[in-house]
C-alpha positions in Angstrom: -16.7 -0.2 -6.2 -13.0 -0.1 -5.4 -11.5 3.1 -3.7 -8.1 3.5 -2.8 -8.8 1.6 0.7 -9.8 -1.2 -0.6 -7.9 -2.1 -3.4 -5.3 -4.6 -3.0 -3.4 -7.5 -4.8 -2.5 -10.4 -3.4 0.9 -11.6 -2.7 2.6 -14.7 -3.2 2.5 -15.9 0.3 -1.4 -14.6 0.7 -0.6 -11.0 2.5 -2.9 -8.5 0.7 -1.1 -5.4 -0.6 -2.9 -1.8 -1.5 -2.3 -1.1 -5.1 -1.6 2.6 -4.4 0.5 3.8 -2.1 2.3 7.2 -0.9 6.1 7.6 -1.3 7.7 9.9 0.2 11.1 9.8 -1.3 12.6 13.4 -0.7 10.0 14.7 1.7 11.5 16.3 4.2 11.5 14.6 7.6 9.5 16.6 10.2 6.2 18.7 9.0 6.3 18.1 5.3 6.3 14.5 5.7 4.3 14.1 8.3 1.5 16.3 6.5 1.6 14.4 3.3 1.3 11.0 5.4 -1.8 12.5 7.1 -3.6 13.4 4.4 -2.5 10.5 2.1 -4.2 8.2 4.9 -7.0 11.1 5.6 -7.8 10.5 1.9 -7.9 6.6 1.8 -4.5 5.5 1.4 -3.6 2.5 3.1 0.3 1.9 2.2 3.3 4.2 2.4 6.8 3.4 1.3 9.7 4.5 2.7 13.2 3.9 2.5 16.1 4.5 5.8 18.0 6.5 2.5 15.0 8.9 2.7 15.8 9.9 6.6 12.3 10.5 7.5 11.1 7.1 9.0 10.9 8.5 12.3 8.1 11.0 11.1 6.8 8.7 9.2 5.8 6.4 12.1 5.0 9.6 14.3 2.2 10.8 11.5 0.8 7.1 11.6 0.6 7.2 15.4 -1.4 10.6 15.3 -4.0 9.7 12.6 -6.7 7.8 13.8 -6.2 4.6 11.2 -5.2 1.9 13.3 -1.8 0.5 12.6 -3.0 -3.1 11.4 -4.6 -1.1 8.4 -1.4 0.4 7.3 0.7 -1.6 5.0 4.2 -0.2 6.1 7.5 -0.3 3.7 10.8 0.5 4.0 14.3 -0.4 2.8 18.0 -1.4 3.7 19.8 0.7 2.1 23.5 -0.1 0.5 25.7 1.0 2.9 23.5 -1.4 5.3 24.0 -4.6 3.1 25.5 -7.8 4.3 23.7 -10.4 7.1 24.4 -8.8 10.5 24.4 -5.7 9.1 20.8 -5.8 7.1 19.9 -7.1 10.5 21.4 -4.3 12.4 19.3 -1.9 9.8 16.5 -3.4 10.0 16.3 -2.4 14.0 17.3 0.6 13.5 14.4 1.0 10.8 11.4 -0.2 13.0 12.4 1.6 15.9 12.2 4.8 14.2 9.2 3.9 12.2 7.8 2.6 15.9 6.2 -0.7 15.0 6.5 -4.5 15.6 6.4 -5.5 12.1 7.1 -4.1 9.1 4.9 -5.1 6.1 7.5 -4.7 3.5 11.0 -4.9 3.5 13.3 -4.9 0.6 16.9 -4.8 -0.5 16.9 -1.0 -1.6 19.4 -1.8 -4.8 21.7 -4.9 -5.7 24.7 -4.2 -4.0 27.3 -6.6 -6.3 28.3 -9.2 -4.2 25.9 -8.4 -1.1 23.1 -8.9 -2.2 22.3 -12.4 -1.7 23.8 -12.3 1.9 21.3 -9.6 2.9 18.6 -11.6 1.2 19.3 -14.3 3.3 18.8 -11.9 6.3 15.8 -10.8 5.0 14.7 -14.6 4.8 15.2 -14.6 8.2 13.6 -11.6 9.6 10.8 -13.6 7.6 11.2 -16.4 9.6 10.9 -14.7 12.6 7.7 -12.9 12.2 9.3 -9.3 12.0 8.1 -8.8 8.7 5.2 -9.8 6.9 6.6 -9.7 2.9 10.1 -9.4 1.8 11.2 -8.6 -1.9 13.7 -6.4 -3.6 14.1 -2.8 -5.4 15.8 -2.1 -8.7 16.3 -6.3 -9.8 16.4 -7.1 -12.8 15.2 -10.2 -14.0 19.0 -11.2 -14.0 19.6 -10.4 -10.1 16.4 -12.4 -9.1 17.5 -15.2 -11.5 20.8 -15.1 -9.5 19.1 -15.1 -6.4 16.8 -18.6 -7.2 20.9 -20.2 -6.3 20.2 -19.1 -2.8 17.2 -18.1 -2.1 15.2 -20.8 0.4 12.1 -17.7 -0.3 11.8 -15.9 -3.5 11.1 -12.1 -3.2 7.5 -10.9 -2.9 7.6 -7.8 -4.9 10.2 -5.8 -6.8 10.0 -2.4 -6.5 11.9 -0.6 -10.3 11.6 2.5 -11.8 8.6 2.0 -13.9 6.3 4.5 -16.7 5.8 5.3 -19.9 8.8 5.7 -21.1 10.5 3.1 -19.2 7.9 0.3 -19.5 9.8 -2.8 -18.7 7.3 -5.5 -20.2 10.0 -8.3 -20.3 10.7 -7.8 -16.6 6.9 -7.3 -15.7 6.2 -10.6 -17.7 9.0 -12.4 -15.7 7.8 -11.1 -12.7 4.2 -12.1 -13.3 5.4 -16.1 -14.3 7.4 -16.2 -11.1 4.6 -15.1 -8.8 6.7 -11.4 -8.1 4.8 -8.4 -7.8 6.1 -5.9 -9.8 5.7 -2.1 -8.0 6.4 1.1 -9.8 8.4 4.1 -8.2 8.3 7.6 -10.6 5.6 6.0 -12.1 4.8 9.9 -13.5 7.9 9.5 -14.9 9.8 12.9 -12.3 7.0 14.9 -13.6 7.6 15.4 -17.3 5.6 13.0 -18.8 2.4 14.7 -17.1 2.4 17.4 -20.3 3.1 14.8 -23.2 0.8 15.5 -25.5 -0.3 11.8 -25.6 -1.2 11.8 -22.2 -3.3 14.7 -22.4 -5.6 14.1 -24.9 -6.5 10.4 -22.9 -6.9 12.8 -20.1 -9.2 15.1 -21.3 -11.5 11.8 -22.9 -11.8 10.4 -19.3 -11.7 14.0 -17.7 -9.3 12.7 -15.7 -6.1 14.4 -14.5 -2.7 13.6 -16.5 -1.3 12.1 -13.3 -4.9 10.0 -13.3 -4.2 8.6 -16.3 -0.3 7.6 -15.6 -1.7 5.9 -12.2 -4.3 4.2 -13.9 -1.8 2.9 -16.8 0.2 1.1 -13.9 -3.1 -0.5 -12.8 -3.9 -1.6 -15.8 -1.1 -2.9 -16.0 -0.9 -5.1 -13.0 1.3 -2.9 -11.3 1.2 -1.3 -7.9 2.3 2.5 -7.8 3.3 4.8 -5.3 3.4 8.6 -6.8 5.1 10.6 -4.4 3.4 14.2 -3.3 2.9 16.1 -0.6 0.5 18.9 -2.3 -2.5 17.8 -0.3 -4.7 18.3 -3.4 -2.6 16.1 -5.3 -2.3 13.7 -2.8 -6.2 13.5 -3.1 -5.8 13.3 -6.6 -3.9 10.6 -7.1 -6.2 8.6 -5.2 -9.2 9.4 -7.7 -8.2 6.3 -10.0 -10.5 3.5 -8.9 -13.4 4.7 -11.3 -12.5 4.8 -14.5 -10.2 2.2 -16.8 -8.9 2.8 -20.2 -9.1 1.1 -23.2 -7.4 -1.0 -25.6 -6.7 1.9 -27.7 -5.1 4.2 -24.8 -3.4 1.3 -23.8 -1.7 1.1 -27.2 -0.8 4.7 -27.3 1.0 4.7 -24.0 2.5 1.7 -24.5 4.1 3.2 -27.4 5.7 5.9 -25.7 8.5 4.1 -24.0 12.1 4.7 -24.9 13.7 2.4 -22.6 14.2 6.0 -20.6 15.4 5.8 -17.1 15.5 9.4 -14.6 17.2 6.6 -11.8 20.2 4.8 -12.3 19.8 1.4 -14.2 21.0 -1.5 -11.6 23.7 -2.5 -13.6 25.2 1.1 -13.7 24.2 2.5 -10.1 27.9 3.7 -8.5 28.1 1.3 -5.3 31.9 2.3 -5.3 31.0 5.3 -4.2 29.3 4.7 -0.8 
């Protein structure tokens, strides 16, 4: 049976990635990150995503070196974020990034957002971190099918994953069905939706027919979906939790009812509409 340590998809270029991941977006550097990490990998987890934005890579890579999963287990992401767009400088981040996560190679590195005008310059450094064996997978964040159509002009390697607000409420079906035709894994962050989707009535009543946790049942609707998640806790207990979602599927009909909850509701910036001006 699959657990949360063996569970992965396959990418493009044949590297396996865990379906479930930690992310630790707003953790605080230092012992609350460093806690969560720990007992994310304690409890099976085998990929956590970071970001330079969240300033907490250095614990990050400090609670991998203290737990006893060795490092070629851990599937390891972070970002550049927009500030550190453009070639040299993407490759000036990037160094920065895996010296204080402490590691050779990064599993995963994307482009945090689309920077307008940026962005396929630092993809091109990302090609070439690629190149050089620093980095196992490369994709992008917050691209919409637009950006990554824009990118094909370039591109000599088309991003790996793309890593987009993604729930209930925002499913994105036309962007996961692109993704899927071009061989892009599709990855959701606030895929329980900042929290308030975990009392919609909806989600509750599939809950209590799996006995399963609200959270389960948002975790399990991004499987089912073909779409790896990374909830963010660092409530030990949850963090366990949201692990827990490798035993149970749902059906057609809870399919249906989540799927018609979405709005087109975003809790993030849409890429189009993120202010870059103001970095």
């Amino acid at each position: 049976m699959n657990t949360i340590q063996n569970a992965v998809t396959t990418l493009s270029n044949g590297v396996n990635m865990p379906w479930a991941g930690l992310g630790v977006y707003q953790a605080e550097a230092g012992d609350e990150v460093k806690l969560a990490v720990k007992e994310a990998l304690q409890a099976g987890y085998r990929s956590i995503d970071t970001a330079s934005f969240y300033d907490n890579e250095e614990s990050v890579g400090e609670a991998i070196r203290e737990s006893d999963v060795p490092r070629e287990e851990i599937f390891i992401t972070t970002k550049a974020w927009n500030d550190e767009q453009g070639f040299e400088k993407t490759l000036e981040a990037f160094e920065r990034s895996r010296k204080k996560l402490g590691v050779e190679i990064v599993d995963l590195y994307l482009i945090h957002w689309p920077v307008p005008g940026k962005y396929k310059e630092t993809w091109g450094a990302l090609e070439k971190l690629y190149e050089e064996g620093k980095v196992r997978t490369i994709g992008v964040s917050n691209f919409t099918d637009q950006h990554l159509e824009s990118l094909k002009e370039t591109a000599k390697v088309f991003p790996m994953v793309n890593q987009v607000e993604f729930h209930p409420r925002l499913f994105q079906k036309s962007l996961l069905e692109y993704c899927q035709n071009e061989g892009v894994q599709l990855e959701a962050w606030r895929p329980l939706g900042k929290g308030d989707l975990l009392d919609h009535e909806v989600i509750q009543k599939i809950a209590e027919k799996h006995n399963k946790s609200t959270a389960q049942i948002l975790i399990r609707w991004c499987l089912e979906n073909n779409v790896v998640t990374i909830p963010k806790s660092v409530t030990p207990e949850r963090i366990r939790s949201n692990a827990e979602v490798f035993d149970f599927s749902l059906d057609t009909e809870d399919l249906q009812a989540i799927d018609g909850m979405n709005e087109n509701k975003r809790y993030g910036y849409h890429p189009d509409e993120f202010p870059y001006e103001d970095m």
